[in-house]
C-alpha positions as CSV (number, residue, x, y, z in Angstrom):
1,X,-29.8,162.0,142.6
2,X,-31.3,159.1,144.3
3,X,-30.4,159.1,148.1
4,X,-30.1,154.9,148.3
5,X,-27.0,152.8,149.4
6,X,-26.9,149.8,148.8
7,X,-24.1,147.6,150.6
8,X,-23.3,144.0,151.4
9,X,-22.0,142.9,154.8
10,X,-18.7,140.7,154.3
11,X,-17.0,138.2,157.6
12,X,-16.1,135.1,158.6
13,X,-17.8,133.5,160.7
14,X,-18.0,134.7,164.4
15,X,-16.6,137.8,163.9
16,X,-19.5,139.5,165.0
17,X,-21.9,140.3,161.8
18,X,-25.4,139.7,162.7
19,X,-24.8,141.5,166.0
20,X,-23.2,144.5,163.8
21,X,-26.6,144.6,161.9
22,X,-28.8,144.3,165.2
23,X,-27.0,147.2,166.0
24,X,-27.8,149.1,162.4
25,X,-31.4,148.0,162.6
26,X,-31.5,149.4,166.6
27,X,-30.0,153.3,164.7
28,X,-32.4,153.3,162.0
29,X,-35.4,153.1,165.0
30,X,-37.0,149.9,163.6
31,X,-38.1,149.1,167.1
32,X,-40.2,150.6,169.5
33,X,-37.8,151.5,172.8
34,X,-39.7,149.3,174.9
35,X,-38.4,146.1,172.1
36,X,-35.0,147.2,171.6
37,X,-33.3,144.5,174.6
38,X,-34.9,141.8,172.4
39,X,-33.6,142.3,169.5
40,X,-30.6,139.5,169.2
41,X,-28.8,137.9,166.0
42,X,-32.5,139.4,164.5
43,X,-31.3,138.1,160.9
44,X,-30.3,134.9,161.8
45,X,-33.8,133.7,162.3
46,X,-33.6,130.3,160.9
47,X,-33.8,127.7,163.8
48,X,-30.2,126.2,162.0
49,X,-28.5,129.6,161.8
50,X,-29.1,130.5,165.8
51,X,-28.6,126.8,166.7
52,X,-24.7,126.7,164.6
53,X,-23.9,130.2,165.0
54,X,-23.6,131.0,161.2
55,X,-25.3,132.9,158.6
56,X,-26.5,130.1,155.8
57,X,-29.3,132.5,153.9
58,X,-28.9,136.0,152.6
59,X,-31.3,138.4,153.4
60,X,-32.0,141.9,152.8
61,X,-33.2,144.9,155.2
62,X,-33.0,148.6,154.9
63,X,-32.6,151.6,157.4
64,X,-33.5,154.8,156.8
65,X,-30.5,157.7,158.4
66,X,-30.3,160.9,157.7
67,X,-32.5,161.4,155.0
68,X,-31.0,158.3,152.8
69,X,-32.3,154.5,152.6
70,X,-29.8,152.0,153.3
71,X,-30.6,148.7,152.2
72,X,-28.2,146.1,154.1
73,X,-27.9,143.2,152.6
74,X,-25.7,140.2,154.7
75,X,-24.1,137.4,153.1
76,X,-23.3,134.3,154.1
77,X,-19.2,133.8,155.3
78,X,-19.0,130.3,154.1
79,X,-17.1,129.3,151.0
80,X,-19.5,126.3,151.6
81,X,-22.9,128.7,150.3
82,X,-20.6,130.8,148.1
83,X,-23.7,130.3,145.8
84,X,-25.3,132.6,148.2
85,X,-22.6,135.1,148.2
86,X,-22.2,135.4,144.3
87,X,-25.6,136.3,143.5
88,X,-26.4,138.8,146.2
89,X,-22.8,141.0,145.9
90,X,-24.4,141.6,142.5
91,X,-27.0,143.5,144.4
92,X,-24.2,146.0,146.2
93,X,-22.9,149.2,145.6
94,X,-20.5,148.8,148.5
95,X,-19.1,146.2,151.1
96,X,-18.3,146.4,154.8
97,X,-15.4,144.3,155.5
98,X,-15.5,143.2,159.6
99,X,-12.7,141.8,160.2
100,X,-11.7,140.4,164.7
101,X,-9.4,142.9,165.8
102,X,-7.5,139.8,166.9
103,X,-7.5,137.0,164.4
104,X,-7.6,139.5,161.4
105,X,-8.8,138.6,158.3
106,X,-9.2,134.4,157.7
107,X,-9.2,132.3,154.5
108,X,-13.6,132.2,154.5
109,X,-13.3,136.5,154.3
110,X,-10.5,135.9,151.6
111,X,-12.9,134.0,149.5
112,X,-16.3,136.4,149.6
113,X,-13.9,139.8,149.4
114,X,-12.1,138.4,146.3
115,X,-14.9,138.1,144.9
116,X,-16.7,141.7,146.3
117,X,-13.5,143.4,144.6
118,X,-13.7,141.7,141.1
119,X,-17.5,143.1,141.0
120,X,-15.6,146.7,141.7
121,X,-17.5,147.0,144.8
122,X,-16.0,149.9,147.1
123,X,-14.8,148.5,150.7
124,X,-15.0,149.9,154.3
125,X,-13.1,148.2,156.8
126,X,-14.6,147.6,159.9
127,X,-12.4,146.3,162.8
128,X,-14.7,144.8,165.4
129,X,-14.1,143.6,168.7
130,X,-11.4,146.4,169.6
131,X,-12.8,145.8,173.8
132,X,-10.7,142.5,173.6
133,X,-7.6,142.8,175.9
134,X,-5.1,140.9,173.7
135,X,-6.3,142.6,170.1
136,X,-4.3,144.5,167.3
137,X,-6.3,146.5,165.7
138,X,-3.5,148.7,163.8
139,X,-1.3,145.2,162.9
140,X,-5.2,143.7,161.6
141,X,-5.4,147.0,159.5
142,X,-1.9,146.3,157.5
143,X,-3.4,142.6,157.0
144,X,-6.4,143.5,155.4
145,X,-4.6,146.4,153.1
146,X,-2.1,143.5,151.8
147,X,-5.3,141.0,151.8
148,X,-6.6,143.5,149.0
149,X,-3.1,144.2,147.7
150,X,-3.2,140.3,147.0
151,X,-6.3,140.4,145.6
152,X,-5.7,143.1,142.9
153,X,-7.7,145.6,144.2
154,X,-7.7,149.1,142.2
155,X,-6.4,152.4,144.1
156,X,-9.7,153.5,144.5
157,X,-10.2,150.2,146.7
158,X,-7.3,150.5,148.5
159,X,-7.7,153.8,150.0
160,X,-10.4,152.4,151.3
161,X,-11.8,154.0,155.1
162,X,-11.3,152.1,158.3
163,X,-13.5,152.4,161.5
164,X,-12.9,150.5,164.7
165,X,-15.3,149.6,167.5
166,X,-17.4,146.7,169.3
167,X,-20.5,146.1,167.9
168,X,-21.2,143.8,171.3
169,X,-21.4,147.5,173.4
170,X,-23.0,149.5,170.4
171,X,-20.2,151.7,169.6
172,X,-18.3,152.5,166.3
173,X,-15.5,155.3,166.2
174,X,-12.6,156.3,163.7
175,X,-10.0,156.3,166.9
176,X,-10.2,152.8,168.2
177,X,-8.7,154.7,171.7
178,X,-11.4,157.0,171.8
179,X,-15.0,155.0,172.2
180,X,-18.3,156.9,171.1
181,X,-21.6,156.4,172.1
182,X,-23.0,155.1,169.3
183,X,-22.4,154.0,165.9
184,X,-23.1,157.0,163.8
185,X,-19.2,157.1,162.6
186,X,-20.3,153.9,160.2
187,X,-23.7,154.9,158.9
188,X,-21.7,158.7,158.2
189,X,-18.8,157.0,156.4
190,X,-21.4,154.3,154.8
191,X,-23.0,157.6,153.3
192,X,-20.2,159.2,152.4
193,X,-18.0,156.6,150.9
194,X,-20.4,154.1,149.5
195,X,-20.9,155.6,145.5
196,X,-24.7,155.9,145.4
197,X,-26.1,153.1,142.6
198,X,-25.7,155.0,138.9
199,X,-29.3,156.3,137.4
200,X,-29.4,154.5,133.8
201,X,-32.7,155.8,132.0
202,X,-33.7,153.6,129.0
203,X,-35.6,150.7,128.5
204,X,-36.2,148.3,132.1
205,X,-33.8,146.0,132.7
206,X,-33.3,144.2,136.0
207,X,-31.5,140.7,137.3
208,X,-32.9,138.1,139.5
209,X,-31.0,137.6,142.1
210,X,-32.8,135.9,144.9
211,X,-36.1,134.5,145.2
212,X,-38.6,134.5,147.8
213,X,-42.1,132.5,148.3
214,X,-44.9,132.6,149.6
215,X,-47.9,130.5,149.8
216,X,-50.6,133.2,148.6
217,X,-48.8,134.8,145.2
218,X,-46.2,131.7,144.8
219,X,-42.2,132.6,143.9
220,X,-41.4,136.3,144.1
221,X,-38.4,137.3,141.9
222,X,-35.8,139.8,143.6
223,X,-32.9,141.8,142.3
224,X,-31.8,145.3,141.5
225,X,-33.4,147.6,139.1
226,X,-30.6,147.8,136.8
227,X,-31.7,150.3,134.0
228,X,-35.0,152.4,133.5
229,X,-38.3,151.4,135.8
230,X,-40.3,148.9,136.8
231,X,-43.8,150.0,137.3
232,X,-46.9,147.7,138.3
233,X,-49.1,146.0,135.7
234,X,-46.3,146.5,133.2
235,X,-45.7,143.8,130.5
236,X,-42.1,142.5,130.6
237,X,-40.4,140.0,129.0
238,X,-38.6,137.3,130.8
239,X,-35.2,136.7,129.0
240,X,-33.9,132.8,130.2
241,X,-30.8,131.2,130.4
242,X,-31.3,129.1,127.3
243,X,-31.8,132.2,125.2
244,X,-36.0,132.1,124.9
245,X,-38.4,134.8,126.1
246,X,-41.5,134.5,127.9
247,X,-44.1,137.3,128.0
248,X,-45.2,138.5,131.5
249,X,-46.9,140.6,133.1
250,X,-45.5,142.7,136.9
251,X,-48.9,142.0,139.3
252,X,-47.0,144.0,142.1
253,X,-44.0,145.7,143.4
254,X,-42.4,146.1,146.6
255,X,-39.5,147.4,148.2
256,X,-37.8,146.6,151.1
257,X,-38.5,148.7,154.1
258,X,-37.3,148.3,157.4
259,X,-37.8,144.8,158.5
260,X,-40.6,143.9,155.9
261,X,-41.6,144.9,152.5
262,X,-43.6,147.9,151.6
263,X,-45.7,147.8,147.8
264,X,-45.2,150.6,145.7
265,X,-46.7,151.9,142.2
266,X,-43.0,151.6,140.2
267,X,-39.1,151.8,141.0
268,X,-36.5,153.0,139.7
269,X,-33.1,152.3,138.4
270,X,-30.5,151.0,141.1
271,X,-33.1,150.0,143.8
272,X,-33.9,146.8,145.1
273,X,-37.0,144.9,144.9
274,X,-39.3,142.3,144.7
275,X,-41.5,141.4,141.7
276,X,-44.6,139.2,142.1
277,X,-46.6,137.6,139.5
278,X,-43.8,136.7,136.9
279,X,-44.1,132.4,136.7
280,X,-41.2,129.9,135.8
281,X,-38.2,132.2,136.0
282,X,-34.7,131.1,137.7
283,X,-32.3,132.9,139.5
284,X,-29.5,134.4,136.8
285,X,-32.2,135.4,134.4
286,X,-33.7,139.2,133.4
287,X,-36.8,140.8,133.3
288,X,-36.7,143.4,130.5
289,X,-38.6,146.0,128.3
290,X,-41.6,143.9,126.3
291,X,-41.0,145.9,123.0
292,X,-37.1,145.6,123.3
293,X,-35.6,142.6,125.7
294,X,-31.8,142.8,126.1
295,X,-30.5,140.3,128.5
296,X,-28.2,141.1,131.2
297,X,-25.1,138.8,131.5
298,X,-26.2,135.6,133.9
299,X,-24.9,134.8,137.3
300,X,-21.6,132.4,137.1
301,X,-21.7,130.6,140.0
302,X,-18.6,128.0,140.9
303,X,-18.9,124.6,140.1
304,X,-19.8,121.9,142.9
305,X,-17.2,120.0,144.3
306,X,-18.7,116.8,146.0
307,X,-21.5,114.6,145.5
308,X,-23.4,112.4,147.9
309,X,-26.1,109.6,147.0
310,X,-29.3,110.5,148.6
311,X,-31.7,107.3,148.9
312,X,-35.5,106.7,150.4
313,X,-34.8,104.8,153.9
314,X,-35.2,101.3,153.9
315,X,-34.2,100.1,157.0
316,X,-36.1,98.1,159.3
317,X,-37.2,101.4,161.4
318,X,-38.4,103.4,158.6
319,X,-41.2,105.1,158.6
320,X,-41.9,105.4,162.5
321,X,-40.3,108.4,163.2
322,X,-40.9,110.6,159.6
323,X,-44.0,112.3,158.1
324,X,-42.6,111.9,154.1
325,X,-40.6,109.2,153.5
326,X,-41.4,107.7,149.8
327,X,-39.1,108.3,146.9
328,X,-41.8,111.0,145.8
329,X,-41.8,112.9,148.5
330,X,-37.5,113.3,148.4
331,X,-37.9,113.5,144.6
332,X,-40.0,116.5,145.1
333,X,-38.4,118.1,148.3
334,X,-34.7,117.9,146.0
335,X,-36.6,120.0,143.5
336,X,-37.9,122.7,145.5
337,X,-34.2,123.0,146.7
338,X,-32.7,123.5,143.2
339,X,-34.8,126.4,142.9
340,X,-33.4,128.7,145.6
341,X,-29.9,126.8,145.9
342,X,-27.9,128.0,143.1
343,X,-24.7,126.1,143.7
344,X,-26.8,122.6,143.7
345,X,-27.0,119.9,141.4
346,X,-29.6,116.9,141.2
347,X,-28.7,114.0,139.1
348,X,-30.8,110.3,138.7
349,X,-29.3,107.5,138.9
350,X,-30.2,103.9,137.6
351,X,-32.2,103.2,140.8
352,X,-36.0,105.3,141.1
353,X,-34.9,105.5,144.9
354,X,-31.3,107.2,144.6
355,X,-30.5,110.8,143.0
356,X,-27.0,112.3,143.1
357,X,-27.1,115.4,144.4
358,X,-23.7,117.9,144.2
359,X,-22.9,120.9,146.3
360,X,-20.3,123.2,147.4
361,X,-18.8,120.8,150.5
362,X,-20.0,118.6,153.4
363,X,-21.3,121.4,155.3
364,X,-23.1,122.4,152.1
365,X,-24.8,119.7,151.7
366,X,-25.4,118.6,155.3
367,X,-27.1,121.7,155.9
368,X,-30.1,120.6,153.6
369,X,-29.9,117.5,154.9
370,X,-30.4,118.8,158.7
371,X,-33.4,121.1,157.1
372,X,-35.3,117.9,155.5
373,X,-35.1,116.0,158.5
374,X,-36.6,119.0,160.6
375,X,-39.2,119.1,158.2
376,X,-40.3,115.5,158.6
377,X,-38.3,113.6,155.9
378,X,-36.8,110.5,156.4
379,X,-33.6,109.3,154.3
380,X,-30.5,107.8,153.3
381,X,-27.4,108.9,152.6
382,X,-24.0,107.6,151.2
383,X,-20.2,108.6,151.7
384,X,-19.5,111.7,150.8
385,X,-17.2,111.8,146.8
386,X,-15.2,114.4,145.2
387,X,-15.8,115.5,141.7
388,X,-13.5,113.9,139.3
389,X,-12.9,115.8,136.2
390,X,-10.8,114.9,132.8
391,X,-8.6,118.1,131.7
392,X,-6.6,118.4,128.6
393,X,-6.9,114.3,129.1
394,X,-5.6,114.1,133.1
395,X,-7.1,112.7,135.7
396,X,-8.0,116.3,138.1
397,X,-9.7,116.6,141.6
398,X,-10.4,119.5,143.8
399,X,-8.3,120.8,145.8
400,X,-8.6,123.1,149.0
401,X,-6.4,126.3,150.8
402,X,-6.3,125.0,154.1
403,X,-5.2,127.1,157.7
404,X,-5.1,125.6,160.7
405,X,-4.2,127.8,164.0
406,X,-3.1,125.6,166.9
407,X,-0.3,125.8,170.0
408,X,2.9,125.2,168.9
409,X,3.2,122.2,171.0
410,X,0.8,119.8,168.9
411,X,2.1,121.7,165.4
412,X,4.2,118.6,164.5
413,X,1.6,116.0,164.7
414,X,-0.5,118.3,162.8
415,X,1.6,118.8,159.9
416,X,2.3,115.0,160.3
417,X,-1.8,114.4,159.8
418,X,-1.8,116.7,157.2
419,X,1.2,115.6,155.0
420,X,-0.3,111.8,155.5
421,X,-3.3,113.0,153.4
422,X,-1.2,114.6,150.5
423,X,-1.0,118.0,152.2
424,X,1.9,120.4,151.0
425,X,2.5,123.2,153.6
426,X,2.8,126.7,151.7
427,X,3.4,129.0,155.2
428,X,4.1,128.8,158.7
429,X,4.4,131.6,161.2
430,X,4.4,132.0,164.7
431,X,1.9,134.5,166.5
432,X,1.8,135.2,170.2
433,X,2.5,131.6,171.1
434,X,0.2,129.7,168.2
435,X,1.4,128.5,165.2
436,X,-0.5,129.4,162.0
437,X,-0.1,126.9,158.9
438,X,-1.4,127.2,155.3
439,X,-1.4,124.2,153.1
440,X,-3.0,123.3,149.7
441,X,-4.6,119.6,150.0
442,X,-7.0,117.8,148.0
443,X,-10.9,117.7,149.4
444,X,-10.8,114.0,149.8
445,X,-7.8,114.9,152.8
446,X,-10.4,117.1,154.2
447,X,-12.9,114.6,154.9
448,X,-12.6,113.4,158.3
449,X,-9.5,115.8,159.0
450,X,-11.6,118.0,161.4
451,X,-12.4,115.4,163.9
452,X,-8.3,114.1,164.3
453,X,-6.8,117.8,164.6
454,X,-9.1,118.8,167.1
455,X,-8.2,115.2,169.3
456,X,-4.5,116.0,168.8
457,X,-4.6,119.5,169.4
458,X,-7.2,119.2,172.7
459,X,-9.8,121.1,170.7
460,X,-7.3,123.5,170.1
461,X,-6.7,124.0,166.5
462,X,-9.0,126.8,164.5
463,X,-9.3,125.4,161.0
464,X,-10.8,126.5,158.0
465,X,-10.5,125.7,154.3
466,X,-11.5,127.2,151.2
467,X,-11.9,125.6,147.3
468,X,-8.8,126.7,145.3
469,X,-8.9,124.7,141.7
470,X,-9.1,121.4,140.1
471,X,-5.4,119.9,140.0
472,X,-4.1,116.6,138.8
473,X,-4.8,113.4,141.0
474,X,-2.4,113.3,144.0
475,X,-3.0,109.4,144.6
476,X,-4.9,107.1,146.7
477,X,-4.9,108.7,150.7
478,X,-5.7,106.4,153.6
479,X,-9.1,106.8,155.2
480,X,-10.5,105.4,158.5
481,X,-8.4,102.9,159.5
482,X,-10.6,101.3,162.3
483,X,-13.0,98.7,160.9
484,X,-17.0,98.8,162.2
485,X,-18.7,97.3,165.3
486,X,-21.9,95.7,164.0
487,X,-24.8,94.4,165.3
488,X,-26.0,91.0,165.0
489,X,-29.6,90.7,166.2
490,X,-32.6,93.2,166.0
491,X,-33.8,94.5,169.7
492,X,-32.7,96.8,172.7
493,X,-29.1,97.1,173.9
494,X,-28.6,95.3,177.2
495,X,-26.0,96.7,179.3
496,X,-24.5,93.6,180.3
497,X,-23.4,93.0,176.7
498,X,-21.8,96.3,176.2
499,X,-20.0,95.9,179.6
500,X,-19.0,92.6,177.9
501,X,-17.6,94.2,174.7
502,X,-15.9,97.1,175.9
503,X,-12.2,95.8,175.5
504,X,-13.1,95.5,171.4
505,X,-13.8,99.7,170.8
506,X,-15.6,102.5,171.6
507,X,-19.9,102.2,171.1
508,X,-21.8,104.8,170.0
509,X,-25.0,103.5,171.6
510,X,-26.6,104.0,174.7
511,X,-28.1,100.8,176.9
512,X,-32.1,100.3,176.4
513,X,-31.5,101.8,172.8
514,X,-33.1,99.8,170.1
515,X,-31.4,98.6,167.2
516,X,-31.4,96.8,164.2
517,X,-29.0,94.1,162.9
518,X,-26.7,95.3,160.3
519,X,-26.7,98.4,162.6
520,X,-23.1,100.2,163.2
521,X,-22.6,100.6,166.7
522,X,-19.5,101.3,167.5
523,X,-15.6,101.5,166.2
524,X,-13.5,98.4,166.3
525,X,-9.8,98.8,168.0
526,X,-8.7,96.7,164.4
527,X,-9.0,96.9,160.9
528,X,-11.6,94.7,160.5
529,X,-15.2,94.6,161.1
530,X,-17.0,92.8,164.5
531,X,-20.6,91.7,164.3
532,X,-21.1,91.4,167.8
533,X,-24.9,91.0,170.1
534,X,-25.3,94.2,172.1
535,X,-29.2,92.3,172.9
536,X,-28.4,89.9,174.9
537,X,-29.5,90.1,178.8
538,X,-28.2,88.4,181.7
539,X,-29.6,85.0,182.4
540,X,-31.4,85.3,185.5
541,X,-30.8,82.5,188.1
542,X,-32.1,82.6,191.7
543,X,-28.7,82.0,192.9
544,X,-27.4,85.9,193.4
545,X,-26.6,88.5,195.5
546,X,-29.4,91.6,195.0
547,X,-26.5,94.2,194.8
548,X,-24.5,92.2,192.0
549,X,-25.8,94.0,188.7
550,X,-25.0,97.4,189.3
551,X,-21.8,96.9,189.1
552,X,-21.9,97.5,185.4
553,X,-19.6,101.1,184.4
554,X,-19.9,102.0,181.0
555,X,-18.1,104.7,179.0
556,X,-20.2,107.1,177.7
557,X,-21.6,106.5,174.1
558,X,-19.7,108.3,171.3
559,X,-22.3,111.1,170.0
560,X,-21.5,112.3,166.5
561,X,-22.9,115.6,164.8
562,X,-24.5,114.9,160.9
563,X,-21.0,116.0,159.6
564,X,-19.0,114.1,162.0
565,X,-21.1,110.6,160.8
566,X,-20.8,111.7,156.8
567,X,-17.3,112.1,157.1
568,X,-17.2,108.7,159.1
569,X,-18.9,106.5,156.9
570,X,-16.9,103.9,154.8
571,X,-18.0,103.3,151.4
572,X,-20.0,100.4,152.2
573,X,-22.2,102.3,154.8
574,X,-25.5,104.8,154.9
575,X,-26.0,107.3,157.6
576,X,-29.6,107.2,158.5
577,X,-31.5,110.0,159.3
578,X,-34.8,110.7,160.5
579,X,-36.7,113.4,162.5
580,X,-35.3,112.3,165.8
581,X,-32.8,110.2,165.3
582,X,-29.5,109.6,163.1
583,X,-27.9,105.9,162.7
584,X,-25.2,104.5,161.1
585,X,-25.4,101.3,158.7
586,X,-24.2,99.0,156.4
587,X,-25.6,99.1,153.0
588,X,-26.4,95.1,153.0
589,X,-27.7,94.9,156.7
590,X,-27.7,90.9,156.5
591,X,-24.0,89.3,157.8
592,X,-23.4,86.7,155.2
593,X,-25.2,88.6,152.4
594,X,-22.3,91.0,152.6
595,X,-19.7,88.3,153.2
596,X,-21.0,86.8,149.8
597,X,-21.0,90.4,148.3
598,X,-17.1,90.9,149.9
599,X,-15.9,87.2,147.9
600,X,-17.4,88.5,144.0
């Protein structure tokens, strides 16, 4: 009997995961005493992940208590990188389900638990955040029970144990009234509940499931030992998605331990490890016995749901901000992604400059985007497009479980923003003052929607959405009404010509900013689009008063995040992005170029 657990850490975001497994990492003495007070959101150690406050990659640790190794393995709470999520709950034995002892379970948890109880994986709830003065713990319970009642769960997952706590102060108890000292009640019931991985003997079998790399040994294959042993300088074969087999040889094993990775001789059945010296294998495919190769069933991974054209930059700034900015360079950057991002597609298009690449949603996609441009890559992108798919001979789209929690006073315009974009409310219900409303819309409504609920709710409204299935076309929906304020010349923005223009929109430039004609600088108050000259500078005379010019008050420049620009972008327009900077444009930057274009 091996003494392993193996168990996945399921939330939504913010609920207070990484801090859970700081805490975990903290019991299992991975630090000296003296390093303990540093140790803060220790998994989320990507610059993007501390900077957004999400989880984006999954990673695996383990903690040794009481004699058994638990390896911890914490998934991503996005539907957005539920490409992340599928692969690694293949790696668990059990799941931790923390759920805010005041919001209770929301539509992102939904979406990784449905799909932690289809793999039979046994739960544990954990009901974080129990130190709030307005939270529920024993209503949140009931939620998550019916949750899993609606989710088919088996008997043996619905008596599944709770324990409540606040992983912020360190404790974890089965009374939430009665705070411990530590969190020993979860790593006992972790060992008692979670089934330890079944031993299969036979022939070795195991499934990729992540990857690693490093720069010494190249791509390191990891995944659980499903059947038999694995055992250095072994020959394997490599069983591929296509059906073909490719003859290998192990170079090294390791396992997780603690915080880093230990090598050892072999391992056994229903561990996890890492494999290095295997070349050319993907994600979804097996390593198995050299004599007698039987596949494991692949990964299925959801299907991608919007596409965005990414293109070399070719406006007049490029190239003095970026390190790699030729189609190359992209080309070969896309590539590298495919290989760890399972739930990404590249496609070519008819241009050498432009590829179509597909992910799981904006944030998805933006997410790369924001991690090529800290890497020095300059580029282009288009307006964001769902999927369109033929079924049975129909026209289909994707479309989206949305929730939106607000105050009850802005719930009408809400539902009024909502039904304009072919939203069909399915629930409404009214807790402690807010007003919680589920709808089922298509993913083209949710483009732009964030930005206009949180203006009419005053930054209110808590929404979230996750991918439900591909339905017939519900019809053309209005985008951005408000045309584009252009500019005319190439230069710097003079503040006397923004002062000038103020009564025609709202700018999204600063003065002394340079720009570029063709540039978008701000939002028209109509319909159509202005080309206006933010460059041009105050005639000097020496007829003035030396106090006259500072009379110039400006409203502060509108500053959009990458998503906020993607999902503002008309068809017609690129958001640029380099290193430093991020601009939006019109595809044809010359004025009567594009009026010619506008005529055909």
């Amino acid at each position: 009997m091996q003494k392993i657990r193996n168990i996945a850490i399921i939330a939504h975001v913010d609920h207070g995961k990484t801090t859970l497994v700081d805490k975990m990492l903290l019991a299992g003495k991975l630090f000296r005493d003296d390093k303990a007070a540093e140790v803060d959101q220790f998994l989320d150690s990507n610059d993007l992940e501390r900077e957004r406050g999400i989880t984006i990659l999954s990673k695996n640790v383990s903690i040794q208590y009481k004699d058994y190794k638990i390896n911890i393995i914490d998934t991503p709470g996005h539907a957005d990188f539920g490409g992340e999520v599928e692969r690694v709950l293949n790696m668990a034995d059990g799941c931790l389900l923390l759920v805010d002892a005041f919001e209770g379970p929301m539509p992102q948890t939904r979406f990784v638990l449905q799909k932690a109880i289809q793999l039979g994986l046994k739960p544990i709830v954990v009901i974080n955040k129990v130190d709030k003065p307005n939270c529920r713990p024993s209503e949140v319970q009931e939620m998550v029970f019916d949750l899993m009642f609606s989710l088919d769960a088996t008997e043996e997952q619905l008596d599944f144990p709770t324990i409540y706590g606040s992983a912020k102060q360190g404790w974890m108890s089965t009374d939430w009234k009665k705070p411990k000292e530590d969190i020993t009640a979860l790593l006992d019931a972790i060992i008692e509940h979670i089934p330890a991985p079944h031993m299969l003997e036979g022939s070795s079998q195991m499934l990729i499931t992540s990857l690693d790399y490093s720069k010494y040994v190249g791509r390191i294959a990891v995944g659980r030992v499903h059947r038999g042993e694995l055992r250095e300088g072994q020959e394997i074969t490599l069983c591929k998605r296509d059906g073909s087999q490719v003859k290998s040889r192990i170079k090294e094993i390791d396992v997780f331990e603690g915080l880093g990775r230990t090598k050892v001789a072999s391992v056994k059945s229903g561990d996890i490890c890492a494999v290095i010296g295997i070349e050319g294998f993907e994600i979804g495919e097996s390593i198995t016995d050299a004599e007698n190769p039987e596949a494991l069933p692949t990964i299925a991974i959801d299907e991608p749901t919007m596409s965005m054209l990414f293109t070399i930059n070719n406006s007049p700034f490029f190239g003095k901000d970026g390190k790699y900015v030729t189609s190359r360079h992209i080309y070969e950057r896309l590539m590298k992604e495919l290989d760890k991002n399972l739930a990404l597609r590249v496609e070519p298009t008819d241009s050498a400059d432009a590829w179509l690449v597909y992910g799981r949603g904006i944030l998805h996609l933006s997410v790369l985007i924001e991690t090529m441009r800290r890497e020095g890559y300059e580029l282009q992108v288009g307006q964001p497009q769902v999927i369109i798919k033929e079924i049975n001979g129909e026209k289909c789209e994707p479309v989206e479980e949305l929730t939106i929690n607000l105050p009850e006073e802005c719930s009408s315009r809400i539902i009024d923003l909502v039904t304009k974009r072919k939203g069909e409310m399915t629930m409404m219900e009214n807790k402690n003052g807010r007003i919680h409303l589920e709808f089922t819309i298509p993913s083209r409504g949710i483009i732009g929607l964030n930005n206009a609920a949180l203006t009419i709710s005053a930054g209110e409204a808590v929404i979230a959405h996750r991918f439900l299935e591909f339905q017939p076309w519900k019809g053309e929906i209005e985008r951005r009404q408000n045309g584009s304020i252009i500019a005319m010349e190439t230069g710097t923005a003079f503040a006397y010509a923004l002062n000038n223009l103020q009564s025609r929109g709202r700018f999204f430039i600063a003065p002394q900013e340079e720009v570029y004609a063709g540039q978008i600088v701000g939002e028209h108050t109509k319909e159509n689009d202005l080309v206006v000259n933010v460059t041009k500078s105050k005639k000097l005379t020496n007829m003035r008063a030396s106090g006259s010019d500072d009379k110039v008050s400006l409203a502060p420049p509108l500053v959009f995040s990458l998503e906020d620009a993607l999902e503002y972008i008309k068809e017609d327009e690129y958001v640029e992005i380099t290193p430093h900077a991020m601009r939006m444009r019109k595809i044809i930057l010359d004025e009567i170029e594009r009026k010619r274009m506008a005529k055909k």
